[in-house]
Structures are given as structure tokens and as C-alpha cells.
N, C-alpha and C positions, 0 to 999 in steps of 0.2 A: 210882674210878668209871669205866666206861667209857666209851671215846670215843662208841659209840654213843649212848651215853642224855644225853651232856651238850648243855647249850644251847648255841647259836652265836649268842652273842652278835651277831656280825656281822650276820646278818639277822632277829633278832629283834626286833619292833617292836609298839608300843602302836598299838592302833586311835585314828586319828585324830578326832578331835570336830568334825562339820560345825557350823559356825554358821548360825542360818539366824536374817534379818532379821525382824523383826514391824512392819507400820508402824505410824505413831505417830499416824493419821491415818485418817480414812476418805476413800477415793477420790472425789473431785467430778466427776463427768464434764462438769459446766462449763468446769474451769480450759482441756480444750483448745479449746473453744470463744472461750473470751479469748484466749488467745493467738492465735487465729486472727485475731479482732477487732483486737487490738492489731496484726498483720502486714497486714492490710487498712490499717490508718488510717495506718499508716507509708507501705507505697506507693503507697497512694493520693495521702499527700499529697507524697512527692517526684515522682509523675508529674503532679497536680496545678502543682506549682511551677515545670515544668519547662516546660511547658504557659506560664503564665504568663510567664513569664520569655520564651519563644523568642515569643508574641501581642507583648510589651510590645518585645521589640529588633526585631521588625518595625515597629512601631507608630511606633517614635522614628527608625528609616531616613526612612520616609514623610517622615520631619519636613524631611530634607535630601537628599533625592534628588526626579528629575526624571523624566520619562518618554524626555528625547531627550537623546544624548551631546555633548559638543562635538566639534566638527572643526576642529582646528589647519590651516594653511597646510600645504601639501606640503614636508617637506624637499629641497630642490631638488637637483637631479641631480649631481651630481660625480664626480667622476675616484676612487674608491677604491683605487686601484692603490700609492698612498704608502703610505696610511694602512696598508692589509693589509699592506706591507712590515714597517712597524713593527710590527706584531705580532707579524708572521712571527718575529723578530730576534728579539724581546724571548721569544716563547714558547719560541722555543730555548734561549737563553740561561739562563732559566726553569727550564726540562726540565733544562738541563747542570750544572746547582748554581753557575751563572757572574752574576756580579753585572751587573746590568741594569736600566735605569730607563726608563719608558714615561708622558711628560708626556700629557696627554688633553683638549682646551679643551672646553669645554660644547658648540662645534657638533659637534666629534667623537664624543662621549659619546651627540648623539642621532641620529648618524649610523649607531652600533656598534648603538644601539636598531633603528633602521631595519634594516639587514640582515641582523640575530640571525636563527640558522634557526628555526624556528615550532617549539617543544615541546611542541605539543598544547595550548598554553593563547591561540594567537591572538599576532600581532604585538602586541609593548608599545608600536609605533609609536603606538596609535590610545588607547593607556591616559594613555602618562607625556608630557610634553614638559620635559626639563630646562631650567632658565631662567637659574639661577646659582647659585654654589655660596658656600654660610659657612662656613671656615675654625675660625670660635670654633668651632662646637658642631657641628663634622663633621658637615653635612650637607650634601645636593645639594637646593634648593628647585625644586619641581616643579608647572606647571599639569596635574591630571589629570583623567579623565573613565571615573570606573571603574565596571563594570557590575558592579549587586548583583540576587541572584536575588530574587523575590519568594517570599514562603511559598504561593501558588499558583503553588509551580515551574513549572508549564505557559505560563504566562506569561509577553511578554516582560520581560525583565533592566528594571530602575530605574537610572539614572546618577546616582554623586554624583560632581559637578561642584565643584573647588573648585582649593585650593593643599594641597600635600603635602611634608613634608619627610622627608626617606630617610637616617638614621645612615649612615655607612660604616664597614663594618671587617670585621676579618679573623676568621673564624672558623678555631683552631687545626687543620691537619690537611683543609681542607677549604675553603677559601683565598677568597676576597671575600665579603661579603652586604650588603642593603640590605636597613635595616627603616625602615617607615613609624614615625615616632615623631611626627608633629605633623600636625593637617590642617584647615583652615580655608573653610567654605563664604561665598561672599558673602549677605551680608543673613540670615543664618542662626548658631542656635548650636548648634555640634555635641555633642552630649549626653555627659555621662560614661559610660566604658566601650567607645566606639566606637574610640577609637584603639586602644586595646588587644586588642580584638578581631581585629581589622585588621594586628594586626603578625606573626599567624600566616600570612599569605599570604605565601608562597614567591615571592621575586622573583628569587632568583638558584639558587636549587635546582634547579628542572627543567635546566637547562645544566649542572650535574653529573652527570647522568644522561648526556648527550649525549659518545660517546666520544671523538670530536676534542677535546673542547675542556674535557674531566675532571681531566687530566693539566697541563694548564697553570695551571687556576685552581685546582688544588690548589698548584702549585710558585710561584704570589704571598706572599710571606712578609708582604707590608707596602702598605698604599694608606694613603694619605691625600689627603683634600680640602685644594685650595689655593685662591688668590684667582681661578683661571683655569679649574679644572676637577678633574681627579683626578691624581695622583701614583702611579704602582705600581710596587714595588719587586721584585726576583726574590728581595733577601735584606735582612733586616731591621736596620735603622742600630743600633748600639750604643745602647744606652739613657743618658741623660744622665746627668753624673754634679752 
């Protein structure tokens, strides 16, 4: 046979069979109206809840806030010129990967409070006053007078006034912090969930941001709370054996 008349296999093909769907159903033009109903009643009710929720954590503030802050005694004036040395020394040291220890007594600590440069969130003079510190359960116990916004932000801030206690420890990479972990109003019981709330406030974060002093509190490998005040180390003790 000749080549011209024979088939080529190669590109010879069967017409392909379209499937085509039938449904199995007649179209309700209800259904998308349900579902539409059903995405209303869904965020409705988490904006609904959410609603309640931020009414109801205002409503239990009221419970233990005040309209005036307290005013602590003025930390009296002193000679800073040691204290900054020792800093000086220890941040060096610090920086240089050089072993270095920096003791700190509670008047010190709220001395350091005192002439922190201001981060945009207001002296912590006027928030914290450290009073003494416990050892067992690392913490520095603290009288405070902190200002909470009201849900008519326009108006001014509500104080709660009480006792406050500040975990210590090292966050890896990124070096001291202080979390509110316990807080105690007089004549008042503080509602579940406020502490917790409350342990998102940034007490030592905005000073990371600040570039003198990034570099140092990243290079603290180690603090701890002692019977006198705080302990910070530039490198971190062997761990027990």
C-alpha cells in the first residue's frame, strides 16, 4: 500500500466523549439566602460577644479602680555618679562577652526607675514603687498606681491602686523582663482574668527599642532576684549538677 494512503497512526485519534453533569436536584434559590442568614447570625454573634465581653472587663475595672492616683514620697536626691559607674563597667563588660556581676538594692532599682529616659509611655516613677523583693518565687513586690483608660477613652484614665508582683527573668536573645504575675487591691477582690490581662503590658520592652541601652540588655545572660534586690549577671552560671 502506499505511504500516502496509509494511516498515521501517530496522530490519529478517537473524538473524545464530553461528560456533561445533570443535577440531581432542582435549584432552590432559598439555600443562598440561608446561608447568608446563617453568616449574619454567626457574626453577629461573635461581634455581639465581643461587645459583651470588652462592657463586662470594663464593668469589673470599675470594681477596683479609683478616680485619683497615689503619690509616693519623692525619691530623694542623690549623688548618681557611683551608681552610673557601675553600670558603665558592667555594660562594658557586658558588650565584651567578659564575665561581670551587677548587685542592685531595692533603693537602687527605684532609683534606675527614676531616671529611665521616658519611652513614650511616661516615667515608671509615678506607676511602680519597688518595696522588696522574694527570692522564692522571683519576684520584686511592688506598691503601684496604674492608670487604666476608660471605654469612654475621651476621658480621664481610672487608677488601680494596690500591691503588684513583677516575675524576673531573662528572655533568650533579648535579655531582662518583668511580668506582672500577682496584684492585690486593698478592701477589694480582684476579678479573674485581670491579671492575665495585664501581663501583656510591656514593662521592659520599650527600652529595647531605645539604642543606647539595646545592646546591653540584650548582652545580660542572667538576673536573679536576691534577699536585697536584683542580681545580673553578663554570663550565665553553670547550671547545677
Amino acid at each position: 500500500m502506499p505511504l500516502t494512503t496509509a494511516w498515521n497512526v501517530a496522530t490519529w485519534r478517537l473524538p473524545m466523549a464530553r461528560t456533561q453533569k445533570e443535577p440531581t436536584a432542582e435549584f432552590n434559590p432559598g439555600y443562598g439566602c440561608f446561608i447568608m442568614l446563617a453568616a449574619i447570625i454567626i457574626f453577629g454573634g461573635i461581634i455581639s460577644w465581643s461587645a459583651y465581653t470588652l462592657f463586662e472587663q470594663n464593668r469589673l475595672l470599675d470594681t477596683i479602680t479609683v478616680d485619683q492616683a497615689v503619690t509616693w514620697p519623692e525619691i530623694p536626691a542623690s549623688d548618681t555618679t557611683a551608681l552610673n559607674a557601675r553600670l558603665s563597667d558592667f555594660g562594658k563588660a557586658a558588650m565584651e562577652n567578659r564575665e561581670a556581676t551587677l548587685d542592685l538594692t531595692i533603693e537602687e532599682i527605684n532609683t534606675l526607675i527614676a531616671i529611665a529616659p521616658d519611652t513614650g509611655y511616661g516615667s515608671y516613677a509615678k506607676l511602680v514603687r519597688v518595696k522588696r523583693a522574694d527570692p522564692a518565687s522571683k519576684t520584686l513586690i511592688a506598691d503601684v498606681s496604674l492608670p487604666i483608660k476608660r471605654l469612654k477613652f475621651w476621658e480621664p484614665p481610672r487608677y488601680l491602686n494596690g500591691e503588684a508582683g513583677y516575675t524576673i527573668d531573662i528572655i533568650k536573645g533579648e535579655g531582662p523582663d518583668a511580668k506582672l504575675t500577682s496584684l492585690t487591691v486593698p478592701g477589694k477582690t480582684v476579678p479573674d482574668g485581670v491579671v492575665d490581662n495585664m501581663q501583656i503590658w510591656p514593662w521592659v520592652a520599650p527600652y529595647r527599642k531605645i539604642d543606647s541601652l539595646a545592646p546591653t540588655l540584650r548582652a545580660i545572660q542572667h538576673i536573679e532576684v536576691t534577699t536585697t534586690g536584683l542580681q545580673l549577671r553578663s554570663i550565665a552560671p553553670a547550671p547545677s549538677k
